[in-house]
C-alpha positions as CSV (number, residue, x, y, z in Angstrom):
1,X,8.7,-19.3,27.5
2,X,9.1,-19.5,23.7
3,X,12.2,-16.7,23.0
4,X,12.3,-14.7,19.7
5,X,15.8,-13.8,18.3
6,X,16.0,-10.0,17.2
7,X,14.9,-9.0,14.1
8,X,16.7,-7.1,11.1
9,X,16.2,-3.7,10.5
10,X,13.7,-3.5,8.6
11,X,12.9,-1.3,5.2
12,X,11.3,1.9,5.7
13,X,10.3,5.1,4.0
14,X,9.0,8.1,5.4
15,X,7.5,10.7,4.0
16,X,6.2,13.9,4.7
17,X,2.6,13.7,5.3
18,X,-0.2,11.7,4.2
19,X,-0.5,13.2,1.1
20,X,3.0,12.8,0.3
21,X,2.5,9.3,1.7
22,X,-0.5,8.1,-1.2
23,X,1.4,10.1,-4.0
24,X,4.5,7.7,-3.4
25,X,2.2,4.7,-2.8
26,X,1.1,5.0,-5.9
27,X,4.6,5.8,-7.6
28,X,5.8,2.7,-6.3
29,X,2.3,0.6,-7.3
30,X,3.1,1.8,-10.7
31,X,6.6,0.9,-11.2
32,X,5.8,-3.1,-9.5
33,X,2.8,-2.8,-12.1
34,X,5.4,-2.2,-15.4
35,X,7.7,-4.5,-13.6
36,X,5.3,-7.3,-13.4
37,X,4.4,-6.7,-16.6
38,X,7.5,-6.7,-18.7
39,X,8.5,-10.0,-16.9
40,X,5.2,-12.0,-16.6
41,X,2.7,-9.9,-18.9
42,X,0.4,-9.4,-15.8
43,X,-0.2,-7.3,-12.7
44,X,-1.8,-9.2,-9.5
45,X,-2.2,-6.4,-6.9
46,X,-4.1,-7.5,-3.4
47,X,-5.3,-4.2,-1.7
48,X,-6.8,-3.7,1.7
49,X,-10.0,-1.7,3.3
50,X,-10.0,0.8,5.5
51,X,-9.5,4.9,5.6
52,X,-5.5,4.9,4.9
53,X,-5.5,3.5,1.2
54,X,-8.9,5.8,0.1
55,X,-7.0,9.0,-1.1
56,X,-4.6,6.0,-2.8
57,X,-7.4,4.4,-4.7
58,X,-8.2,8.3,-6.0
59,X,-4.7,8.5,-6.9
60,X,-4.7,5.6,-8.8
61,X,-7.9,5.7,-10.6
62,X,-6.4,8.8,-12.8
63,X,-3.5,7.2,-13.9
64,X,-3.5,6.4,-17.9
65,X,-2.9,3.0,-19.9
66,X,1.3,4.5,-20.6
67,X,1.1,5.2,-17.1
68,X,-0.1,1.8,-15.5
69,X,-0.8,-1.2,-17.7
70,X,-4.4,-1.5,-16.5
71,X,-5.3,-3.5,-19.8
72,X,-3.1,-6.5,-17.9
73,X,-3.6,-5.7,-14.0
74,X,-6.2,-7.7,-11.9
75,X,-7.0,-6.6,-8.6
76,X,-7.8,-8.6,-5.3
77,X,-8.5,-8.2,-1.9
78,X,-6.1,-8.5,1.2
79,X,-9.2,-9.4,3.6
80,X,-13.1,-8.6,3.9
81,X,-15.9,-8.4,6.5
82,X,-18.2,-11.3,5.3
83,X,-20.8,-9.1,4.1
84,X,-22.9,-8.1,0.8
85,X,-21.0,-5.9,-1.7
86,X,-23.5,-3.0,-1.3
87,X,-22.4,-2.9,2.5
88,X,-21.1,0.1,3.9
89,X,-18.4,-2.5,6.0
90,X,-17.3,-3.4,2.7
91,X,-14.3,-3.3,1.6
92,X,-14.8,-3.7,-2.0
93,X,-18.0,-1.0,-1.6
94,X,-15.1,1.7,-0.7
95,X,-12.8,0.5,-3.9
96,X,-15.7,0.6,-6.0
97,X,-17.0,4.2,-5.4
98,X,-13.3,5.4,-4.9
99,X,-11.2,3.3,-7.7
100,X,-14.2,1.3,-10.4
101,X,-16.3,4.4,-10.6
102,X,-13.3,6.5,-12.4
103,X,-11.6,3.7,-13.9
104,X,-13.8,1.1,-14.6
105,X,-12.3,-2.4,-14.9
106,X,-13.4,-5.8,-16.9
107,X,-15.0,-8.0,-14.0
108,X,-12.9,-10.5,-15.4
109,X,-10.0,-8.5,-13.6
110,X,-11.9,-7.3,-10.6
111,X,-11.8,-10.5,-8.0
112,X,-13.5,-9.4,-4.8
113,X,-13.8,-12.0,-1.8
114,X,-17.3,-13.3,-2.8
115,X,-19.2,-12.8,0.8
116,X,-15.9,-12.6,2.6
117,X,-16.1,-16.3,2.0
118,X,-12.4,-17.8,1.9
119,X,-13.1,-20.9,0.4
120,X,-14.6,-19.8,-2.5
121,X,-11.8,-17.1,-3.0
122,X,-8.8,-19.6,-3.2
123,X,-9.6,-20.3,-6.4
124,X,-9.8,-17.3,-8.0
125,X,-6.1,-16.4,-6.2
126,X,-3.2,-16.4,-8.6
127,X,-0.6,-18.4,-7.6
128,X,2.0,-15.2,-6.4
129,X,0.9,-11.9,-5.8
130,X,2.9,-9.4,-7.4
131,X,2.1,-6.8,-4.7
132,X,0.2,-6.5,-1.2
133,X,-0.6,-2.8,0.0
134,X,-1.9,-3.6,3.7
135,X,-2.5,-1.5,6.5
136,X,-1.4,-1.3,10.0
137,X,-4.3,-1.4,13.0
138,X,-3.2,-0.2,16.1
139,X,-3.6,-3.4,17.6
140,X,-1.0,-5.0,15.4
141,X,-3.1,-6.6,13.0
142,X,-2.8,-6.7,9.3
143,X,-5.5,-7.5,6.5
144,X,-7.5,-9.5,8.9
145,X,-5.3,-11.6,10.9
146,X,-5.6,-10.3,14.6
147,X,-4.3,-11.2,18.0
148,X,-5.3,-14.4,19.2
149,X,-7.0,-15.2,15.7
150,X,-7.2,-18.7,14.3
151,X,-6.2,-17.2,11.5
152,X,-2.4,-17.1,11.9
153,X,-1.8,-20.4,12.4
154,X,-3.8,-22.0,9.2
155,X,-1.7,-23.9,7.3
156,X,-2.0,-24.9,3.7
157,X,-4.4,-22.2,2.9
158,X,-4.0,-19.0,0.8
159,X,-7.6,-17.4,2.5
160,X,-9.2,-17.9,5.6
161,X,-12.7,-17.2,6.9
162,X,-11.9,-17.1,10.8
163,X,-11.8,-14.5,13.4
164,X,-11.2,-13.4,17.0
165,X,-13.6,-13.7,19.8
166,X,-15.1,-9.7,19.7
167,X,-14.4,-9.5,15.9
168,X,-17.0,-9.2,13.5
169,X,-16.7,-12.0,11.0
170,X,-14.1,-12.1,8.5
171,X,-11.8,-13.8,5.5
172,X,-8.7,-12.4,4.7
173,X,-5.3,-13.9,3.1
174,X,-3.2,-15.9,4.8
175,X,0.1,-15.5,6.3
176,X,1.8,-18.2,4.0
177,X,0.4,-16.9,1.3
178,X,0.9,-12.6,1.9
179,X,4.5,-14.2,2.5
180,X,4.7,-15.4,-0.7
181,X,4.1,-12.1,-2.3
182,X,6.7,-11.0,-4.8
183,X,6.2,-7.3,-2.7
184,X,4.6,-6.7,0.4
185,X,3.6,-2.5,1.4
186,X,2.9,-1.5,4.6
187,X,0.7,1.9,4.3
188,X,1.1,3.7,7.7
189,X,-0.6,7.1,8.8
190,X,-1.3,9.5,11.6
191,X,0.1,9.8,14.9
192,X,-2.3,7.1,16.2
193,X,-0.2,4.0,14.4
194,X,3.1,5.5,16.0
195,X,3.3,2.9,19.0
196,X,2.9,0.2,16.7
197,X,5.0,1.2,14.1
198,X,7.6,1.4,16.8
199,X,6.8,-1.8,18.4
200,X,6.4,-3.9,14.6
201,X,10.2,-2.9,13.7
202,X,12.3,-2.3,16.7
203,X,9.7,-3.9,19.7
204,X,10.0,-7.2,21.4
205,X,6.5,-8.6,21.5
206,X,6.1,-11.8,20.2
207,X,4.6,-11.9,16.4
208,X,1.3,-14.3,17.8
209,X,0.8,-10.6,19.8
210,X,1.8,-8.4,17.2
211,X,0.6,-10.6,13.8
212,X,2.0,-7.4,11.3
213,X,5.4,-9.1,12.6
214,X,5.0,-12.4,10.4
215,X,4.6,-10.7,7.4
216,X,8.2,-10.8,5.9
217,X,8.1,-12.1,2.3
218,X,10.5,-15.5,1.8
219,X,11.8,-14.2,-1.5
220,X,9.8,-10.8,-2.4
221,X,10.4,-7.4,-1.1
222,X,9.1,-5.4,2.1
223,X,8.8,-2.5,2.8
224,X,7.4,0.5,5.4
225,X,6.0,3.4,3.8
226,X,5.2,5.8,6.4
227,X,4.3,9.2,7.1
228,X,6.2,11.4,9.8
229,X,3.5,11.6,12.8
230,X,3.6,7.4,12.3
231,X,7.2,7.9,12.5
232,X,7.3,10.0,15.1
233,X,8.8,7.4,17.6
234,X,11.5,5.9,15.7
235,X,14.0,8.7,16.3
236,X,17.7,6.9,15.6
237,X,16.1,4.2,14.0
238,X,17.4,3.6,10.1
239,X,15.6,4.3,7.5
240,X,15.2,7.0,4.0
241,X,13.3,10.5,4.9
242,X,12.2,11.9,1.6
243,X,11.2,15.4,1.7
């Protein structure tokens, strides 16, 4: 039996609601943009599907040029279901009606997973993201790297096109490279995510179980940003409370 020393505490920020939650997700996607771009004259920002980023993407969309360097940000995608762009599974489909729609962006700096296919992605994949905003699934996955998935243990890849027995058919990121992220965000909502927010910063499963656990960036920055139901559990635990 393979034994797992303790892990660190962990950064986390809770705020109020989900609301709150978005509007500081975007604060802090804004000041890594101007960051990024003062030091390396570009923004590479990997988001992820799902419901939790939507009201984020809304939030975003209205911010102006003196606000967030769009002019120098290009945006990629943390994982997708290997499906047509017009899909309603897509991922890019939901950042395109929610983000593209209000701020439209040069294709040259829009660089969906072409069919979810991972192979074809790596080389449109910068060398280091600047920042990763991924989820949280109740399961303990992250972008698309589930329990038990092939996934977790690719090496040498920055994308990955394979998936779980009982999950539909996906690419996503790899570990080694989300790890190599100069800033990795966990966005974490509702009541439903509270057991495995609990069990990703103070639990004991092993990471292979719980793959949200290997995401700690060798030389970036991490960080929880959570709302209070998905903090509900972690009475005593460390962390900032804003409001």
């Amino acid at each position: 039996m393979v034994e797992y020393a303790p892990m660190p505490p962990l950064p986390l920020q809770v705020e109020p609601d989900a609301a709150a939650l978005m509007r500081a997700a975007a604060a802090l996607t804004t000041r890594e943009a101007r960051r990024s771009v003062e030091e390396r004259g570009v923004f590479h920002l990997a988001v992820s599907g799902g419901r939790t980023p939507s009201t984020l993407f809304f939030l975003l969309a209205r911010l102006k040029e003196e606000e967030l360097p769009w002019s120098r940000t290009h945006v990629y995608w943390a994982d997708e279901r290997r499906v047509p762009p017009d899909h309603p599974e897509s991922n890019y489909r939901l950042f395109r009606e929610l983000f593209l729609k209000e701020r439209p962006l040069p294709d040259a700096q829009v660089h969906p997973f072409p069919t979810g296919d991972a192979s074809l992605y790596e080389a449109c994949l910068p060398e280091r993201l600047d920042l990763a905003l991924l989820g949280l699934g109740e399961d303990g996955h992250t972008a698309s790297l589930f329990p038990g998935s092939p996934a977790l243990t690719a090496a040498g890849r920055t994308a990955v096109s394979r998936s779980p027995q009982g999950v539909k058919d996906r690419a996503t990121l790899s570990v080694p490279y989300l790890n190599a992220s100069r800033a990795v965000v966990f966005l974490v909502s509702g009541a439903a995510k509270a057991d495995i927010l609990r069990e990703v910063l103070a639990g004991s499963e092993p990471p292979e179980r719980v793959p949200a656990k290997l995401i700690r960036p060798t030389e970036g920055r991490l960080l929880y940003l959570a709302d209070r139901e998905a903090a509900a559990k972690l009475r005593g635990r460390p962390g900032r409370i804003t409001g």
